[in-house]
C-alpha positions as CSV (number, residue, x, y, z in Angstrom):
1,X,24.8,-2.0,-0.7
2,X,22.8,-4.3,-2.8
3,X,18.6,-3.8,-2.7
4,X,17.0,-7.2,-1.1
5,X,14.5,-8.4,-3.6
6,X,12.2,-11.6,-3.1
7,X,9.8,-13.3,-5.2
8,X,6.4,-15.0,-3.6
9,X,2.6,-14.9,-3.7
10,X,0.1,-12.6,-2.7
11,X,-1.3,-14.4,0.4
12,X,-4.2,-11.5,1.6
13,X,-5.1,-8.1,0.2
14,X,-7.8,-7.3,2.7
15,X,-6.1,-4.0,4.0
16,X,-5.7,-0.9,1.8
17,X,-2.5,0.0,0.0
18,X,-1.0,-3.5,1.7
19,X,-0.8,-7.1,0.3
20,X,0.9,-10.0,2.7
21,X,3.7,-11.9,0.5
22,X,4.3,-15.4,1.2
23,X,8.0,-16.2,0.4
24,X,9.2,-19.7,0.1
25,X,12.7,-20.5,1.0
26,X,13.9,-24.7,0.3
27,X,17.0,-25.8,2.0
28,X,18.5,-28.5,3.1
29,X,18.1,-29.9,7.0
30,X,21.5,-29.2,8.4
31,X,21.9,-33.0,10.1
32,X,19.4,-35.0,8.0
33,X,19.8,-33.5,4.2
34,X,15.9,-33.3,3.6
35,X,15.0,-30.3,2.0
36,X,12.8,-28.2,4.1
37,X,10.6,-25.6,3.3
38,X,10.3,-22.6,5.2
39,X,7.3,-19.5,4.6
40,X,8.0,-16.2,5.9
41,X,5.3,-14.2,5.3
42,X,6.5,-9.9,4.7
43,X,4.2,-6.9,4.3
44,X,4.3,-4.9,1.1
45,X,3.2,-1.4,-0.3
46,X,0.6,-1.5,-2.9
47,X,-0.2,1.7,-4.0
48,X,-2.6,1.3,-6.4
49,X,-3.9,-1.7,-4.9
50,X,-3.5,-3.5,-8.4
51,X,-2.1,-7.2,-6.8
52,X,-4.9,-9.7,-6.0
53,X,-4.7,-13.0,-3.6
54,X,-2.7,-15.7,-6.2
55,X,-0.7,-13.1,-7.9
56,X,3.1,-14.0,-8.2
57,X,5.1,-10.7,-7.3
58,X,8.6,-9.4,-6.9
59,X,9.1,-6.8,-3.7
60,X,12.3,-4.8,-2.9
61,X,13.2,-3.9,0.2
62,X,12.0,-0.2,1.2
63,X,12.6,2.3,3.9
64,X,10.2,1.6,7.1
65,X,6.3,2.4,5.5
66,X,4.8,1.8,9.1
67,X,5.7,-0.5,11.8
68,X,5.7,-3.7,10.2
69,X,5.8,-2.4,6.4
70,X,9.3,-2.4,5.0
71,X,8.7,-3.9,1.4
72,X,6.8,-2.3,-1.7
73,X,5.5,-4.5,-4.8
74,X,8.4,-3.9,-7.8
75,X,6.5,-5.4,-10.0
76,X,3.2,-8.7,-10.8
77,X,5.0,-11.3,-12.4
78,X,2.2,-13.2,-13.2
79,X,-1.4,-12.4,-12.2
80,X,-3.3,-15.8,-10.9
81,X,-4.8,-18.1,-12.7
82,X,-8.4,-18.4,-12.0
């Protein structure tokens, strides 16, 4: 079975070893055609605590960390801006 990666931005990193990802996901309205976008928000590993609030990250789907921790940080894509 394939490993589930998404791509999305570091939302919080106000708990240790855990950031909050923000995923986007743009589709389509079934009946009215209008793309919709829709934010689901995972928690990821961040064992060094190295990703910041603004960073863009990758995160791959894990074994259960704690009880809502399933995802660790694969990798910063780009670090933020300011």
């Amino acid at each position: 079975m394939a490993v589930k990666e998404r791509v999305g931005v570091v939302v919080s990193d106000k708990m240790q070893k855990t950031v909050v990802v923000a995923v986007e996901n743009r589709a389509p309205h079934p009946k009215y055609g209008k793309i919709v976008v829709k934010t689901r928000r995972y928690k990821a590993h961040d064992e060094n605590n190295e990703a910041k609030v603004g960073d863009r990250v990758r995160i791959r789907e894990t074994r259960p960390l704690s009880r809502t921790k399933r995802w660790v940080i694969a990798e910063i894509l780009s670090p933020r801006t300011t």
